[in-house]
N, CA, C and O of each residue as an XYZ file, in Angstrom:
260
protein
N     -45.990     46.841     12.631
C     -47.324     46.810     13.192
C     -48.178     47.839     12.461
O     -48.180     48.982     12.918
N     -49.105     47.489     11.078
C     -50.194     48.270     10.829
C     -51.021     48.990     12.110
O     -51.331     48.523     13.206
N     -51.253     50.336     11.511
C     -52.004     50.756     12.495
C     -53.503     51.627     11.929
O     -53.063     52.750     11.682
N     -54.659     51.640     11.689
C     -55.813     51.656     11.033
C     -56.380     53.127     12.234
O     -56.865     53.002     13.359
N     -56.182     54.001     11.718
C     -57.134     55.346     12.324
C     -58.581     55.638     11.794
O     -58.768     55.997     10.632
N     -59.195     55.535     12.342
C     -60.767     55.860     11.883
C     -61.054     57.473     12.703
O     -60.715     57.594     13.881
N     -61.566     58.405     12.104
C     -62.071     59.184     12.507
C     -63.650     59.627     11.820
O     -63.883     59.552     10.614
N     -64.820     60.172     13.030
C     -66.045     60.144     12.653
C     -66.831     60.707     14.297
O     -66.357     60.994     15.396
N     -68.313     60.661     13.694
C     -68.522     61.116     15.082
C     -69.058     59.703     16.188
O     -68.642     58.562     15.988
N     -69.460     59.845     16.663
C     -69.651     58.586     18.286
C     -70.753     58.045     17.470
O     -71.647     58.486     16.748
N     -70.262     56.766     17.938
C     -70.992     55.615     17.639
C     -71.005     54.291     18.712
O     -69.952     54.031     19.295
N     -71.870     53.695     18.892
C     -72.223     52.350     20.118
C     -71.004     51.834     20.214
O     -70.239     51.729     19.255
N     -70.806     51.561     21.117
C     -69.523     50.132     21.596
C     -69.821     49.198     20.693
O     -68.871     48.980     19.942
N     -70.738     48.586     20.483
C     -71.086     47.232     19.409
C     -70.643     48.156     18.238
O     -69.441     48.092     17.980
N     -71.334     48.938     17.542
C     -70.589     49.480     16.250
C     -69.171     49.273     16.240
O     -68.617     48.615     15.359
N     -68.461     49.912     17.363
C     -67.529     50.230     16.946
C     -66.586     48.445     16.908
O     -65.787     47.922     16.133
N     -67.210     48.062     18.109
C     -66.318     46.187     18.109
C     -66.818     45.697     16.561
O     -66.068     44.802     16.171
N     -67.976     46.061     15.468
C     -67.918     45.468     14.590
C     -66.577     45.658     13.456
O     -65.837     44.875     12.862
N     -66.726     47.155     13.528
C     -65.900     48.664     12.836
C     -64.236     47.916     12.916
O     -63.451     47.835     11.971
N     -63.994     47.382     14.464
C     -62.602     46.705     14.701
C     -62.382     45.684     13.883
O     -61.482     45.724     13.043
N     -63.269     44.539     14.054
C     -63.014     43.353     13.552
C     -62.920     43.297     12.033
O     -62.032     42.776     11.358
N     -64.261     44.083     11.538
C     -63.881     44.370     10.146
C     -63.033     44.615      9.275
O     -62.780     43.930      8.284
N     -62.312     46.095      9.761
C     -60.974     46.275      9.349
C     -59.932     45.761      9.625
O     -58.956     46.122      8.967
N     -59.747     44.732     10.695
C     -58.941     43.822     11.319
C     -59.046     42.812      9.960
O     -58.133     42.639      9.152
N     -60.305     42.230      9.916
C     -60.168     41.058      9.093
C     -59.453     41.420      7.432
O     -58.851     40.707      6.630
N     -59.901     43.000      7.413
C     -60.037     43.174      5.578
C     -58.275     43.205      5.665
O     -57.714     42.696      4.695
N     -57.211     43.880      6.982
C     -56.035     44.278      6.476
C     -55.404     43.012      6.685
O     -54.226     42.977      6.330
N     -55.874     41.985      7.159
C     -55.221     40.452      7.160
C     -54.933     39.845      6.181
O     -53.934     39.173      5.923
N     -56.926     40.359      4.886
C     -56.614     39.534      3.715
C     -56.015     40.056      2.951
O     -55.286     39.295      2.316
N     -55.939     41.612      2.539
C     -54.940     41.909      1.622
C     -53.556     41.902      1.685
O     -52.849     41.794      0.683
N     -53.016     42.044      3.144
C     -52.055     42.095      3.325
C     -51.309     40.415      3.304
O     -50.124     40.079      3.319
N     -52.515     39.642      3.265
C     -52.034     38.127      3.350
C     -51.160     37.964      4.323
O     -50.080     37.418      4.098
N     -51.660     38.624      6.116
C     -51.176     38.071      7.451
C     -52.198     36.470      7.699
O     -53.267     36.164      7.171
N     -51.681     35.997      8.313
C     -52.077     34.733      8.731
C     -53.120     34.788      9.980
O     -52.826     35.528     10.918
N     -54.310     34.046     10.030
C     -54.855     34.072     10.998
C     -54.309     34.650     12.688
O     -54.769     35.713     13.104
N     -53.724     34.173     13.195
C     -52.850     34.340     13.985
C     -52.171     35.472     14.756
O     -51.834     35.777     15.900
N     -52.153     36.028     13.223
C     -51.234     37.694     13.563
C     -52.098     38.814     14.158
O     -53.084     39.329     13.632
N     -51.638     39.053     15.156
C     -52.230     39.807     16.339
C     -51.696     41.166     16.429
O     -51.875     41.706     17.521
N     -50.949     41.991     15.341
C     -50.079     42.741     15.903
C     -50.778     44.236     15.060
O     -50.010     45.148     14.752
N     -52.539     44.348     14.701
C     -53.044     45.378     13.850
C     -53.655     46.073     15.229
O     -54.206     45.486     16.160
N     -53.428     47.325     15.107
C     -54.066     48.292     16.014
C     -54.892     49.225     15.245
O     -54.446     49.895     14.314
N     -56.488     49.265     15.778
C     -57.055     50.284     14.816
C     -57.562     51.405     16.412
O     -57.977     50.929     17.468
N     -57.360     52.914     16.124
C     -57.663     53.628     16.447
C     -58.923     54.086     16.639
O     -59.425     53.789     15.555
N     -59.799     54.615     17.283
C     -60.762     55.290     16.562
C     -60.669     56.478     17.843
O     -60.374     56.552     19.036
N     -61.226     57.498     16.483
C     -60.800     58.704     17.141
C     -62.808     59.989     16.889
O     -63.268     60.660     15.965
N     -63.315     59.617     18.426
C     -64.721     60.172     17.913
C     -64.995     61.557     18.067
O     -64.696     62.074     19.143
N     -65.605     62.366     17.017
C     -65.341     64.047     17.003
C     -67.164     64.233     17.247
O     -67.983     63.661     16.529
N     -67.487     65.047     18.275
C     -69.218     65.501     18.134
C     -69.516     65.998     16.773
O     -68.746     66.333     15.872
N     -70.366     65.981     16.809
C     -71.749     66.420     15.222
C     -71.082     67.613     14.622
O     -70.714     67.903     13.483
N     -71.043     68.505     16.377
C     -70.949     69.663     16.007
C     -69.378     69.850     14.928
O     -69.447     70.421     13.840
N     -68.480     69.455     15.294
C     -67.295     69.323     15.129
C     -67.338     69.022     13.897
O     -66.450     69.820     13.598
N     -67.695     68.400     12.587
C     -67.547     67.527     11.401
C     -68.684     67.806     10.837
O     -69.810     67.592     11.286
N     -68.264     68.481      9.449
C     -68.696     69.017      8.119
C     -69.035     67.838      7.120
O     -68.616     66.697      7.315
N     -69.792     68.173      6.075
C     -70.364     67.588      5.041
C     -71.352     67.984      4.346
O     -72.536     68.161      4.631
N     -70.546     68.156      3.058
C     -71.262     68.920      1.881
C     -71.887     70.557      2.546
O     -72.795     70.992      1.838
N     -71.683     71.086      3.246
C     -71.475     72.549      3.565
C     -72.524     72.952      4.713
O     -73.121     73.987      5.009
N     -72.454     71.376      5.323
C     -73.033     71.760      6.798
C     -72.534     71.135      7.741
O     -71.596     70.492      7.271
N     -72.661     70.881      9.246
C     -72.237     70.222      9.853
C     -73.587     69.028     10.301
O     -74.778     69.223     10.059
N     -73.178     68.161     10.793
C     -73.559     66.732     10.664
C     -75.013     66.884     12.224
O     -76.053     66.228     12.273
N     -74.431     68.178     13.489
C     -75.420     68.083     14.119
C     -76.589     68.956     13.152
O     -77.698     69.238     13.605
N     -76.189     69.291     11.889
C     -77.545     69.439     11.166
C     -78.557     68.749     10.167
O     -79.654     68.799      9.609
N     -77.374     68.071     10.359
C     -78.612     67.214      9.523
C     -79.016     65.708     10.104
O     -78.379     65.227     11.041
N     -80.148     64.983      9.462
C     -80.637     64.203     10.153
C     -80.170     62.680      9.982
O     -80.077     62.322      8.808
N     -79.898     61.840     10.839
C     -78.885     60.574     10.753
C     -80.465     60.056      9.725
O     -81.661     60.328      9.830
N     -79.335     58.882      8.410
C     -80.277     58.452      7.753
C     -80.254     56.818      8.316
O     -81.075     56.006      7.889
């Protein structure tokens, strides 16, 4: 059973049901599982602004583009 961890900060329920299916669909085709196969679990694991760095600030500083 693949299992797909995403970590990042909070994002909508709809984001994230897209975020699922997406990576659901992409590890089906490379992995060449069959429609069918039900057995991918993706994680997501959401950290605040404050919490998560980038390029030498944190993310509640700067402004969502």
């Amino acid at each position: 059973m693949p299992v797909i961890t995403v970590e990042g900060p909070p994002r909508s329920v709809e984001q994230k049901k897209e975020l699922v299916k997406l990576l659901t669909d992409a590890l089906k085709k490379a992995y060449g599982y069959s429609e069918d196969f039900a057995h991918i679990v993706v994680v997501i694991k959401e950290n605040p602004p404050e919490n998560i760095g980038s390029n030498g600030k944190l993310l509640s500083e700067m402004k969502e583009s």
